[in-house]
C-alpha positions in Angstrom: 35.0 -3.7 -60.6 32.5 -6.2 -59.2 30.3 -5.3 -56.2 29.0 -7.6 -53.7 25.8 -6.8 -51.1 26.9 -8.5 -47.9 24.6 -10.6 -46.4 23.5 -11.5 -42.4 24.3 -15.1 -43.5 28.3 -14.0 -44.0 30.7 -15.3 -41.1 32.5 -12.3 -39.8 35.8 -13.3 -41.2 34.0 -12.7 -45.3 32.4 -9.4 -44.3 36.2 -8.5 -43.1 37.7 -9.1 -46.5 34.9 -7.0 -48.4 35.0 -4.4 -45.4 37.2 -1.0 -46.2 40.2 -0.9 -44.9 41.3 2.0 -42.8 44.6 2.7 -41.6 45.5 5.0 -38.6 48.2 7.4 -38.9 49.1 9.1 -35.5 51.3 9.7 -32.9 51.5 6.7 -30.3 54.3 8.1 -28.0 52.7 8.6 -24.8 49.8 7.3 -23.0 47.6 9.9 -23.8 48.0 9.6 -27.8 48.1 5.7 -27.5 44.5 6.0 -25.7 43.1 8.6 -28.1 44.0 6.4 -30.9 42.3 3.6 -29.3 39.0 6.0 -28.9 39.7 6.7 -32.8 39.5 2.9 -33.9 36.4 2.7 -31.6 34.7 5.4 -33.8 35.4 3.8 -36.7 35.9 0.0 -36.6 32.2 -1.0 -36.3 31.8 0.4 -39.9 35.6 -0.9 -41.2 38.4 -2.6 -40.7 41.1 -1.2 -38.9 45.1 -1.4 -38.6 46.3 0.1 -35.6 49.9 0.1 -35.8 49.9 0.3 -31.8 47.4 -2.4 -31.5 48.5 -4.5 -35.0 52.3 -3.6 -36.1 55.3 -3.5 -33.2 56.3 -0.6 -30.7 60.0 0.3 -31.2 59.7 2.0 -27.2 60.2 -1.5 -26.1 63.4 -1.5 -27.3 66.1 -0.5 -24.7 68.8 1.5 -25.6 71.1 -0.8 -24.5 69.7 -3.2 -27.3 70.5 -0.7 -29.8 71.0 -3.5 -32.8 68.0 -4.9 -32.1 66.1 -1.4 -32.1 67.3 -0.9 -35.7 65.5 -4.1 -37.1 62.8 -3.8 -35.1 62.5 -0.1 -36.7 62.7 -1.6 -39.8 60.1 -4.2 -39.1 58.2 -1.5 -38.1 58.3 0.8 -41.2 58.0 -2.2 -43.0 54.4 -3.3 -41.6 53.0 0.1 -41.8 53.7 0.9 -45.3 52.4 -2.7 -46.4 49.8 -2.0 -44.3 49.3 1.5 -45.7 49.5 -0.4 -49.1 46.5 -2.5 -48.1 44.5 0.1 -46.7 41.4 2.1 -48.7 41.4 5.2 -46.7 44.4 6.7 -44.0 43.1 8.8 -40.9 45.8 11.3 -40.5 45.6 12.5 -36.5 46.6 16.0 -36.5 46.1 17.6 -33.6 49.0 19.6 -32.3 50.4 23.0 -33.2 53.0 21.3 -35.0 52.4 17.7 -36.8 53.9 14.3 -36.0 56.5 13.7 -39.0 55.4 10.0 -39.1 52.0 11.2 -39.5 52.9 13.5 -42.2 55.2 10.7 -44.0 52.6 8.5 -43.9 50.0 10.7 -45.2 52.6 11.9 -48.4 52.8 7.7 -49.3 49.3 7.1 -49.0 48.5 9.8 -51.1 51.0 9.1 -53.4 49.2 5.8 -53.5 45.9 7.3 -54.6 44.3 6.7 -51.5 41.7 8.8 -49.4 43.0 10.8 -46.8 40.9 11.6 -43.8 42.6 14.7 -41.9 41.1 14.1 -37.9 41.6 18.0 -36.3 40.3 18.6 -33.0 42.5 21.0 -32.3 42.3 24.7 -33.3 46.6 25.4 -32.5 48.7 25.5 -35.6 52.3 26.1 -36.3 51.2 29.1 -39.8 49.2 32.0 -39.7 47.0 30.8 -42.5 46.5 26.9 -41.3 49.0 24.1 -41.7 51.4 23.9 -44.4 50.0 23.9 -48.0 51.7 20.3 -48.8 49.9 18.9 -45.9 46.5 20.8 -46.8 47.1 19.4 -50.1 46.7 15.8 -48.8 43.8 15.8 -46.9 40.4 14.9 -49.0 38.4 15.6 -46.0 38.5 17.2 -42.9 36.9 15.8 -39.9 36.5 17.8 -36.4 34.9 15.7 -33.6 34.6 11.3 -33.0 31.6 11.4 -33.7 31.7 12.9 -37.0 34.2 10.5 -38.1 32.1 7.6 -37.2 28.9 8.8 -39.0 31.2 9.4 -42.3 32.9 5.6 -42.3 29.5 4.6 -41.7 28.1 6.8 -44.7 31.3 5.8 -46.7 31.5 2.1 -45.5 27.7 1.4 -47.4 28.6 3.0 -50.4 31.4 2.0 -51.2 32.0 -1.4 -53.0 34.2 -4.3 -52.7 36.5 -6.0 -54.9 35.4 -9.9 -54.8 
């Protein structure tokens, strides 16, 4: 693997490519989440590049039910981005707050790993749905646990200058 030492001279466009590439994993349903995730991608995008499927992929919500064959290829479109984009990514933040964890979340955390990639586990949130913690399978995925925005920031920062970039 070659490494390259960015330099101040690079347009923002070559420091992208050689950037990691993070993808978020979270729910995206209401408000709330969709604004949280936001807050997420702030913590971390100064140090990496970021797909937000809210902000990057498609929304199926937009769909009406009364456009129900256009809601199944735009779900497809949908699953289709995110797992290329998964594909492309370096390292997945898993969002898992909540006593009980967004499937999505949870599917895209199985593929990722399956991949081989790093999986951030992002836990604010002391409620869970076991006695001992969250499921073992899920446990299983996560490389490192994070607590707190700030935290995560200071690691992709750590993590984005030592890691290096294909040419």
């Amino acid at each position: 693997m070659n490494t390259v030492k960015l330099s101040s001279k690079m347009s923002v466009n070559q420091r992208q490519r050689k950037q990691a590439k993070i993808y978020i994993a979270a729910p995206l349903f209401s408000p709330a989440e969709r604004q949280f995730n936001e807050e997420v991608c702030s913590a971390i995008e100064s140090s990496c590049a970021v797909y937000l499927p809210q902000r990057d992929g498609m929304l199926v919500e937009s769909v009406t039910r009364e456009e129900f064959k256009v809601a199944e290829k735009v779900c497809r479109c949908v699953y289709t981005q995110d797992i290329e984009a998964i594909r492309r990514s370096d390292v997945v933040v898993a969002v898992l707050d909540g006593r009980a964890l967004d499937e999505g979340v949870c599917i895209e955390m199985g593929y990722a790993k399956a991949l081989g990639k790093v999986i951030i586990g992002y836990k604010s949130d002391v409620r869970v749905t076991l006695p001992w913690g969250h499921n073992p399978i899920v446990s299983g995925c996560v490389d490192v646990w994070i607590k707190c925005l700030d935290d995560l920031s200071n690691w992709f920062e750590h993590f984005s200058k030592r890691t290096p970039r294909k040419v």
